[in-house]
N, C-alpha and C positions, 0 to 999 in steps of 0.2 A: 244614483249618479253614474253616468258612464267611465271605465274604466280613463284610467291617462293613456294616451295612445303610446307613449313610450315606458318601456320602466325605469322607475327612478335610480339615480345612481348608487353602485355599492358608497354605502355607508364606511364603509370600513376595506377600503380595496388592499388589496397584497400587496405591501410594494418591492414586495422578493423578484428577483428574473428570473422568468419562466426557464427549466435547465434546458430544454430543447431548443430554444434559442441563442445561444449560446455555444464560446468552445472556451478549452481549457488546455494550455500546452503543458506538460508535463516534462521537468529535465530531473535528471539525477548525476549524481556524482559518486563517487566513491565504489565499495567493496560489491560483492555481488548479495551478502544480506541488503543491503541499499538496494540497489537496484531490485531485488525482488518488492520491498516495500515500495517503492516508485510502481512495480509491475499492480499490486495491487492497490493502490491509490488510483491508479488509471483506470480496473475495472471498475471500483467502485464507481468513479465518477461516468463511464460510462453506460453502467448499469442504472443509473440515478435519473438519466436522460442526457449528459452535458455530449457533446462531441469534442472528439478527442482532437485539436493542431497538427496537423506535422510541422508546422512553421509559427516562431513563437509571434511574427506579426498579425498572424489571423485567430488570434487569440484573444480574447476578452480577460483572463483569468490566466496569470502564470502558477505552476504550483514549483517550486525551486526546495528538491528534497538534495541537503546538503552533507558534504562530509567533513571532517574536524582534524581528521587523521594527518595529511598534509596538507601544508600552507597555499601548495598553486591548488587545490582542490577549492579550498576555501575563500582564496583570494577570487578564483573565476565566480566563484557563488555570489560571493558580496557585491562584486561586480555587474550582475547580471540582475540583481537585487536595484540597483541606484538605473540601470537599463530599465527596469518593468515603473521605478515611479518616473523615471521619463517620459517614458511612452503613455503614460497614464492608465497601466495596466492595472487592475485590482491583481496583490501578489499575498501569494502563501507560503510560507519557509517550512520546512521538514527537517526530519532529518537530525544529526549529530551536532552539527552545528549552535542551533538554537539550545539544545538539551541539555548540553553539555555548558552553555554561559547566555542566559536567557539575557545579560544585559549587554550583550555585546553592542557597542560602537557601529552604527550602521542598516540595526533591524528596528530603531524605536518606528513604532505607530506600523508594523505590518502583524499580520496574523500567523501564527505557529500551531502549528500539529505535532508535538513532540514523538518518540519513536513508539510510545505505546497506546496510540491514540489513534494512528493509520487509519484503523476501522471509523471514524468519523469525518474524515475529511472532505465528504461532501456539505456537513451543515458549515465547516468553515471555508470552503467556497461558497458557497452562497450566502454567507454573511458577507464573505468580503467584499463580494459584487455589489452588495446594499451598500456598502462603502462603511459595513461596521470592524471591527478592529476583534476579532479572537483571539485568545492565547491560551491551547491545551498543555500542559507542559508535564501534569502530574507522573509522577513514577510509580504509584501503587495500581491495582487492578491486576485483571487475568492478562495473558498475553495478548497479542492479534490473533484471531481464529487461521487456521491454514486452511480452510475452505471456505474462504470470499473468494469475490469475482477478478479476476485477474485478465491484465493483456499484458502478453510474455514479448519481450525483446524478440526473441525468435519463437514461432509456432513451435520448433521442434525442442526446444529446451524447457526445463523446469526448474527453478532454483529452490529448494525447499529448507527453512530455518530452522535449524536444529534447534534455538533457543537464541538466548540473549544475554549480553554482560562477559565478562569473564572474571577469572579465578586472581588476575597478577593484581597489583598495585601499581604498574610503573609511574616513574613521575616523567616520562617522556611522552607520555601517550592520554589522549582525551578519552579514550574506550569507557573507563571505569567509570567517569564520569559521567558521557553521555548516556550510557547501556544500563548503567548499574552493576551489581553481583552474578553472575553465573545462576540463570533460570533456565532449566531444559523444557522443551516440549516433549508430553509423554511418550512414547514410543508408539503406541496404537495412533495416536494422531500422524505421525509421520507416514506410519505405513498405509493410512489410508488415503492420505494423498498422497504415495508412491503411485499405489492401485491404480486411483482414480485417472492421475497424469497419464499414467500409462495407457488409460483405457480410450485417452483421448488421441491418442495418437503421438504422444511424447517420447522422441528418442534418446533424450540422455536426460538425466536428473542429476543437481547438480546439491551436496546438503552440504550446505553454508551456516559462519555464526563467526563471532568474534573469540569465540576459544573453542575449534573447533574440538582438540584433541581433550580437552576436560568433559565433552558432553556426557553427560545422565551422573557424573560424580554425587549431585544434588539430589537425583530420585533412586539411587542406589545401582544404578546400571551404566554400563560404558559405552565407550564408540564402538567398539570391534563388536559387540550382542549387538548392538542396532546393525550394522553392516550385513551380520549375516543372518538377521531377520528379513531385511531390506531385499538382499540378492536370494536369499528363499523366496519369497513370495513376488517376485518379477519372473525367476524363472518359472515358477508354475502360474503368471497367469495367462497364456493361451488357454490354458486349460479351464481356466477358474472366471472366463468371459461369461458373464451372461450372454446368452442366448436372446436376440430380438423377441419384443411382446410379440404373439400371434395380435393378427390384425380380424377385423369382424367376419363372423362368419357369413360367407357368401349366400346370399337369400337367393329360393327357388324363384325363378322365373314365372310370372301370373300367363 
């Protein structure tokens, strides 16, 4: 028998949205550790395929990475949250917010990426544009990798996370809550995305974290040995640039 002249239909079609079709506005709120997780939440989604909004109306997909810390922070979040189901935006909440009191008044039926979870925030945009309902919120696992893909507020700046959590207890403050205990990042991990930043053309670095003066207490070392690890190896990297690959060797002429 002669073929069908058309082929029959996917049986089983994707009903996910293609990420290249598609944008994603990205807000943050809060400290500059925040804003660097926002910074990376944006490359990921970028590097995924999504296009990034400047303007949250041309946007398909809000992601609202929240802060806890004060109230006008929180209250523009929440705000901007009852804005995106207006608008009929599929929205994703971040952030301190959510972490810190997952039952908060305001977030029932949206999707959450809680703070150590960043590195996925693509599968829950694109669940939520299917119009499904994610909530990552766990506090165990490794940290966020400091070398994902990032887009920096400014080209010339790097915020880099010295860790997460901190050492107090206060009862004034969500931190201990949202963040957990006092977690450093190793020191070789930092200094290599010093390097790296640097090699990119980054003029100020900026190490961030919610306790900052308690860092490395946890892996046995302190702030002042990372500083002056950090400023060692900036000042010598002129020197410690790679060298451009040579390119092919020019073939003799026939």
């Amino acid at each position: 028998p002669h073929p069908h002249p058309h082929p029959p239909p996917n049986p089983d079609p994707d009903p996910s949205p293609s990420p290249g079709t598609r944008k994603v506005w990205v807000k943050t709120f809060g400290c500059s550790h925040n804003v660097s997780d926002g910074e990376y939440m944006a490359g990921l989604l970028r590097a995924y395929g999504y296009a990034l909004a400047e303007h949250r109306d041309a946007a398909d997909a809000w992601v609202l990475n929240s802060c806890t810390v004060k109230d006008p922070s929180q209250s523009a979040f929440l705000h901007l949250v009852d804005a995106a189901r207006a608008a009929g935006k599929a929205v994703v909440v971040s952030g301190c917010v959510p972490q810190a009191d997952r039952h908060l008044p305001g977030l029932e039926g949206v999707s959450v990426v809680g703070v150590k979870h960043i590195g996925r925030i693509t599968e829950v945009v694109e669940e939520a544009l299917s119009g499904n309902v994610v909530r990552l919120l766990g506090r165990g696992g490794d940290l966020p990798g400091l070398h994902l893909p990032k887009v920096r507020r400014s080209p010339l700046v790097e915020i880099i996370p010295l860790g997460t959590g901190c050492l107090g207890a206060c009862t004034y403050c969500k931190t201990r809550q949202a963040r957990g205990r006092l977690r450093s990042y190793p020191p070789a991990e930092i200094l290599r995305r010093a390097v790296d930043v640097a090699r990119e053309g980054v003029q100020e670095i900026w190490l961030s974290s919610e306790d900052t003066g308690a860092y490395g207490i946890d892996l046995g070392t302190s702030l002042a040995a990372l500083l002056g690890d950090v400023l060692a190896a900036l000042e010598a990297f002129p020197q410690a640039r790679p060298e451009p690959e040579p390119g092919p060797e020019p073939q003799p002429q026939p």
